[in-house]
C-alpha positions, 0 to 999 in steps of 0.5 A: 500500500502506497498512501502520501508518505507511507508504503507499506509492504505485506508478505506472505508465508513464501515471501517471508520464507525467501527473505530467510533464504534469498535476502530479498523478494520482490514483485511486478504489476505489468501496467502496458507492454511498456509499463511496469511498476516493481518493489522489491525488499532485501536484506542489506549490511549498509542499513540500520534500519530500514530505508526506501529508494526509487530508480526507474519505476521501482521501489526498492525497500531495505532492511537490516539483517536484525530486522529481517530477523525479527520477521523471518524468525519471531512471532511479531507481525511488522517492523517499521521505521521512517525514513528522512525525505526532506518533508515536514512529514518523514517516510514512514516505511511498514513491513508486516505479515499477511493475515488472512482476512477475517470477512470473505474475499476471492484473494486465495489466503493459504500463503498468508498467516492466520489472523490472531484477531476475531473480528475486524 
């Protein structure tokens, strides 16, 4: 989700488990034939926290290796952070685990993580 000065990035069960294994994941959304919007997330040795660039219709999200820890090998559901950008309002940057929704919905939820919550 990219809202004004927020992307949030929600990964499955195989995402999380490629961020263990590969240190990165990543995806596409073909707009045209010449048109595609990418992110990926990885893993990096030269960030503290977390931090996001764009270079060429992709956004490129990094995490330290304690953060991606803490998502690949804990119970907690999201790490965050923000990011400078020269506004008034920083970058706020948001990773956290697919849930399952709680109401019907035609998205296949069998990668995403069981909902903790009974209600919405």
């Amino acid at each position: 989700r990219i809202k004004d000065n927020s992307i949030r990035l929600r990964l499955t069960k195989t995402d999380v488990d490629d961020l263990r294994n590969k240190k990165t994941v990543g995806s596409k959304t073909v707009l045209s034939s010449s048109e595609m919007f990418q992110y990926s997330l990885q893993v990096s040795s030269e960030v503290k926290n977390i931090s996001a660039q764009f270079i060429d219709g992709k956004i490129s999200v990094s995490i330290s290796a304690e953060m991606a820890n803490i998502l690949t090998e804990t119970n907690e559901i999201t790490v965050k952070g923000h990011q400078e950008n020269g506004e008034a309002e920083k970058l706020f940057l948001l990773i956290e685990k697919d849930l399952q929704c709680l109401d019907q919905t035609e998205e296949s939820q069998d990668d995403m993580y069981e909902n903790p919550n009974s209600v919405c």
